[in-house]
N, C-alpha and C positions, 0 to 999 in steps of 0.2 A: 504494500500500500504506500501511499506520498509519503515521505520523508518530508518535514521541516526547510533539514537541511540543506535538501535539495532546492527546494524553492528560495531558499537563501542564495545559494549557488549562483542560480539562473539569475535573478535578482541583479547580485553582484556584476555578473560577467555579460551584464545587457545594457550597457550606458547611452546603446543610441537603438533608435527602433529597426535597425538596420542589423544591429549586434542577437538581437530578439530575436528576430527571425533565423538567421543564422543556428542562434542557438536549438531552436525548435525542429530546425531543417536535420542538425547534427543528430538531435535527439530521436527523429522520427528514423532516418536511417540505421542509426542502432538497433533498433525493433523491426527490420523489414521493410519498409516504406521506401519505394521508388519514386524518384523523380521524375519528371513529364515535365517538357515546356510545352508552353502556351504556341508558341511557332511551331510543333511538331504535331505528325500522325501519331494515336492516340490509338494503343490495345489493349485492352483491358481484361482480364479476365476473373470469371468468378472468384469469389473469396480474396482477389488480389488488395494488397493497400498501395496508396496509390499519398503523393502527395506534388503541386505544384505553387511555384512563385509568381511574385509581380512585382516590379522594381526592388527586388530584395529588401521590402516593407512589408508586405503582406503575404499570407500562406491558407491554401487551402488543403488541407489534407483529411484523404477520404478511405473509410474500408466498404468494398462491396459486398453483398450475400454472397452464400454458395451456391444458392437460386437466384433466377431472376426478380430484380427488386419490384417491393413495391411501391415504396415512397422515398422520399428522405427526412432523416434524424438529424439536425443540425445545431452548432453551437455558433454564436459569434462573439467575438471579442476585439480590444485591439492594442498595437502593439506604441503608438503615440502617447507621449506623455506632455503637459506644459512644462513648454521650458526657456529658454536664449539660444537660436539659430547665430552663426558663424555671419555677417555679411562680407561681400565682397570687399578685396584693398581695406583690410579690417585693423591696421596697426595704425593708433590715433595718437598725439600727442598733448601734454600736457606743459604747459607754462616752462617747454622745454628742460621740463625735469623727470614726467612720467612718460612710461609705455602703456596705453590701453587697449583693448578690443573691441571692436566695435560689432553691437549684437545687436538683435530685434527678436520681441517677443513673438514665443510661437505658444497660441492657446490661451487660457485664460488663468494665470497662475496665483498663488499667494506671492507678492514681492519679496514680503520684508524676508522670510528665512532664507532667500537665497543671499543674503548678507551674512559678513562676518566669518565665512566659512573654506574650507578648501574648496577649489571646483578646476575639473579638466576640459578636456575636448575629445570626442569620439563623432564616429563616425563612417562616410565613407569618401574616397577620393579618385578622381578617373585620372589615368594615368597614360601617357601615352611610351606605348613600347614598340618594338619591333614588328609584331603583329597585329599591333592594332594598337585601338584604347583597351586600358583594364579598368575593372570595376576592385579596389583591392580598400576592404575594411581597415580602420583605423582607431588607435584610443594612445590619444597621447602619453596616458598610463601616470601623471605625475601632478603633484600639487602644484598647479601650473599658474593659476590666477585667482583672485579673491573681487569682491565687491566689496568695500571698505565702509562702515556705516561712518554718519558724519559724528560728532562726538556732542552730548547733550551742552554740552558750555557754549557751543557755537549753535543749534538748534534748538532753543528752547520746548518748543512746539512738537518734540517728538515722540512723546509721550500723551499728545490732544489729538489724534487723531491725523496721523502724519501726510498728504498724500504723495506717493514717488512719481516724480516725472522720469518714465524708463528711458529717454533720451538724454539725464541730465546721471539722476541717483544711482540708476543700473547698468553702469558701466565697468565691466573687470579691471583689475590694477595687474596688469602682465608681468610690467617689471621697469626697471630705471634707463633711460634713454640709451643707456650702452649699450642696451640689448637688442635696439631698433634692425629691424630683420629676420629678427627671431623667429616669427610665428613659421613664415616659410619653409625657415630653415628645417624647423623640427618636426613641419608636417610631412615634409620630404621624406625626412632621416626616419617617421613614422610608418610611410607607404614603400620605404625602401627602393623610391627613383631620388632624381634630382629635381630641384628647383623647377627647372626648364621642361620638366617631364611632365609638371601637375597642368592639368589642361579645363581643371571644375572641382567642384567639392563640394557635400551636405555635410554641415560639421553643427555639432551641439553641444552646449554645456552641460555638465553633470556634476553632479554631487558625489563627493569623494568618502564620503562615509560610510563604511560598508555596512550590510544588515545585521542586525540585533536583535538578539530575544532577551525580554528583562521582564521585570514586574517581580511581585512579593513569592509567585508561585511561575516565575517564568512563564510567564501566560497572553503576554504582548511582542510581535514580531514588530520590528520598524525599519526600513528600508526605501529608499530611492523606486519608484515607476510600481509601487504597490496597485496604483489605480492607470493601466488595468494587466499590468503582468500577471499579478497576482489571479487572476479568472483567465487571461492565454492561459495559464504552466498548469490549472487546473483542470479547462475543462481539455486540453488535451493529454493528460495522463490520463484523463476518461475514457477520451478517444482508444487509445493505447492499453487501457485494461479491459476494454468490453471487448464483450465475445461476440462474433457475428450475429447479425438478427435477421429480419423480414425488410429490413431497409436499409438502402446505402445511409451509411454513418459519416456524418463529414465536421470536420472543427474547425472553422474559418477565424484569421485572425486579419483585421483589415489594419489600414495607415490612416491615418489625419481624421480621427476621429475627433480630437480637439479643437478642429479649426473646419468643423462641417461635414466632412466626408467629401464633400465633392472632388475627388480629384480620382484617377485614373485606378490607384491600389486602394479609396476608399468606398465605404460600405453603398456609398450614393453612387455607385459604378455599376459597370456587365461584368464584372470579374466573379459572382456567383453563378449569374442568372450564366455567365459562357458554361461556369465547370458544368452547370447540373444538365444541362442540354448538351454538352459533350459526352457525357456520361450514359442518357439516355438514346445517343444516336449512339454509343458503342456497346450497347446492352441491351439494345430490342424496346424500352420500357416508354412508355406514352409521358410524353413529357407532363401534359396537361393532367393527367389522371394521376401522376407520381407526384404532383403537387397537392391537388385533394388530399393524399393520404399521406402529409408531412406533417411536420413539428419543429418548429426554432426556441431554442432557450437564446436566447441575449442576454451576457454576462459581463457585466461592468459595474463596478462598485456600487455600495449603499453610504452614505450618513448613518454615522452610528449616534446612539443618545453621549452628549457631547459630557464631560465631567463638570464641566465650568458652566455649560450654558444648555441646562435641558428644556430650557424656554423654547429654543429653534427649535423645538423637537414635536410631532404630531401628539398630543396626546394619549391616543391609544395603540399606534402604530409608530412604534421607534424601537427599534432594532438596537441589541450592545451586541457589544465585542464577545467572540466566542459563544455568541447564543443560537450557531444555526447558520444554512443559508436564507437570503433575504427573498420575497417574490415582492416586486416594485409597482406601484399601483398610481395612477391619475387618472382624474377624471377625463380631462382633455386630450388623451391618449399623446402626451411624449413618453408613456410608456404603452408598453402592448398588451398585456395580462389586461383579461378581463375573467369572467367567471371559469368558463369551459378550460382554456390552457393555466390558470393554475390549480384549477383540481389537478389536470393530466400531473403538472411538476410535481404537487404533494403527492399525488399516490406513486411519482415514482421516491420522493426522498421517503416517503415511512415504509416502501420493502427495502430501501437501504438501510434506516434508521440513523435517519438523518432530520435534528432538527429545523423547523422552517418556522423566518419571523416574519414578515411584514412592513411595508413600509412605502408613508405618504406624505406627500410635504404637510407642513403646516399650511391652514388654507390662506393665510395671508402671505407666505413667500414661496416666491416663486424658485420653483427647481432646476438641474440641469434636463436634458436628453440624450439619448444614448443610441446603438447599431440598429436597435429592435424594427423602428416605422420606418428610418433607411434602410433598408436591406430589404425590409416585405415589401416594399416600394416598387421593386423591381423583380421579385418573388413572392409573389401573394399567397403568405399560408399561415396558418395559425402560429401565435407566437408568446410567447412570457418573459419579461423582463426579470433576469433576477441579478443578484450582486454578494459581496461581502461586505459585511459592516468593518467601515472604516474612519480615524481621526486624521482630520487637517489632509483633506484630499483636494491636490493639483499644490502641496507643497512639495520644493525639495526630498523633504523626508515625509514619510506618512505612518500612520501606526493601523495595524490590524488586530486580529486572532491568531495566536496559534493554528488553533483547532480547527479553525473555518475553511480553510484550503483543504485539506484535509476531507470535508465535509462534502463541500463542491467535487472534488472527486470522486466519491463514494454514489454521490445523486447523480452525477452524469452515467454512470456507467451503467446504471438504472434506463436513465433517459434512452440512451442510444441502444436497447435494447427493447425498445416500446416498438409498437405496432400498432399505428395509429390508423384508422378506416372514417372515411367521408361517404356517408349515403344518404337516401333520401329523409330520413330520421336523425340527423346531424351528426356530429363526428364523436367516433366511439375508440374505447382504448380496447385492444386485443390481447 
């Protein structure tokens, strides 16, 4: 069953949503799982696992029946976190005494904790070689630059509700003028060309802190891209522990979920709606009718009930830490669960024995959105939003459950074992 420590691991060794994938990619192949590009003829065969890329951001990876399917079992997730993108000509100067980097936020984050702190660069870098461009992962691997807060003697007002102008306050401190050149250098010396070789890049800040379990009874994990690594690494050990069923099984993990989905590898794309129609043109199965008889869990973080402020919190629907997975509910549907798909989810988490909490905004504040209505958007099938209950999510560091990964592993492998049927009497669990 999931290790801990394992998702600490993953955690750790994921500091750009690029590194993520990779990582899932390495892990899927371990267990069997072939690769398929998106450019190639596609053979599939029964009982096979099968898994494909998209700008090495996003992954779908699927197991077929040992019969012809009848629907599909799907998870989605994504591999984006808020954070500071790298820009272009990015070494800026200071009153000709500092070296800084010049960044732009990507997503909607908390500022203030990305102050005060170590922070690197990861990523990826295209590279030009003899046979072409390469596409070669990067992580600058070192306490490389800081955001300096200003200090309360000269800021009085920082402690009244401070607001950061990220073009002015969120600017990293690279290093002192001597070092002007630097970043080039060392992103080179990273991708192991020269200067002259780097031809583009997607570079990202990270938090150099690695993952922690603490608390009175070691009962709190806390780590960097918690929301939404944390449901990737679960519901695909799902993927990876369930046994074949009545339905192609698939664990989708998208990009730029924080900044809309719209983009080519995110959930607001053809990049499902191509696998499951590839899948059905290479296995006989009615595209239209294996939709009928599908099921999506959508897996991205919950709001846990806060320590300090359980004011923000729904009254009777607030989710803690460690109490279970979460099933996500609105009225105005930015989430998807409604009645039908999450009975379907509770009846799969109580044959796991798995508890499930609940969870709705307060009716006065307003919530995020997540994969669930992008993704049915373009694949119309029943779907349930669920998540893990989490503190201070979209900061650098976030804190979860132990237990709760754990959890979400144990209920997917339930899920992707269901056998879900669409008839004239509505949709029924097999």
């Amino acid at each position: 069953m999931a290790d801990i420590r394992e998702l600490m691991s993953f955690l750790d060794n994921s500091p750009s949503c690029f590194h993520a994938i990779h990582n899932l990619k390495t892990r899927l192949e371990s267990q069997g799982f072939k690769a398929l590009g998106e450019g190639e003829a596609w053979a599939l065969e029964e009982g096979g696992k099968y898994f494909v890329t998209r700008n090495g951001s996003a992954i779908i990876a699927f197991r077929l029946p040992e019969v012809k399917g009848e629907g599909f079992i799907l998870s989605a997730s994504h591999s984006d976190r808020p954070t500071f993108k790298v820009k272009e000509n990015p070494e800026l100067e200071t009153a000709g005494q500092y070296l800084r980097l010049a960044v732009e936020r990507y997503g909607g984050m908390l500022m203030a904790p990305w102050m005060d702190r170590p922070l690197s660069i990861a990523g990826r870098v295209m590279v030009e070689s003899e046979t072409g461009m390469e596409i070669r992962l990067v992580n600058l691997d070192k306490d490389l630059c800081m955001i300096p807060n200003v200090a309360i003697h000269m800021n009085r007002k920082a402690n009244d509700g401070y607001t950061y102008n990220p073009a002015v306050d969120m600017i990293p401190l690279m290093g002192s003028m001597s070092t002007k050149g630097c970043f080039r250098k060392q992103l080179a010396e990273a991708a192991g060309c020269t200067e002259e070789q780097i031809l583009g890049y997607d570079l990202y800040l990270y938090n150099r802190e690695k993952a922690k379990i603490w608390g009175a009874e070691d009962e709190y994990i806390s780590a960097q891209g918690l929301d939404d690594l944390q449901c990737a690494w679960a519901t695909m050990e799902g993927l990876i522990a369930a046994k074949p069923g009545k339905g192609v099984q698939l664990c989708c993990v998208f990009d730029n979920e924080e900044v809309g989905s719209g983009t080519m590898q995110g959930a607001d794309s053809n990049f499902l709606e191509s696998v499951l129609k590839r899948i059905c043109a290479c296995t006989g199965m009615d595209y239209s009718r294996a939709l009928a008889n599908s099921f999506q869990v959508s897996a991205d973080n919950a709001h846990a009930l806060h320590p300090n402020h359980p004011e923000f919190s729904d009254p009777t629907n607030r989710p803690v830490i460690n109490g279970g997975v979460v099933i996500k509910f609105n009225a105005n549907q930015r989430y998807t669960t409604d009645g039908i798909t999450s009975a379907l989810f509770r009846t799969a988490c109580k044959k796991a024995g798995v508890n499930v909490q609940t969870f709705c905004n307060r009716a006065d504040l307003a919530g995020g959105s997540t994969l669930g209505n992008i993704s049915t958007s373009h694949v119309s099938i029943p779907s349930v939003d669920v998540g893990l209950p989490q503190f201070a999510m979209h900061s650098p560091y976030e804190t979860a459950g132990v237990k709760d990964a754990e959890s979400l592993v144990k209920a997917m492998i339930e899920v992707y074992g269901m056998s879900i049927r669409s008839a004239s009497s509505g949709l029924t669990l097999e």
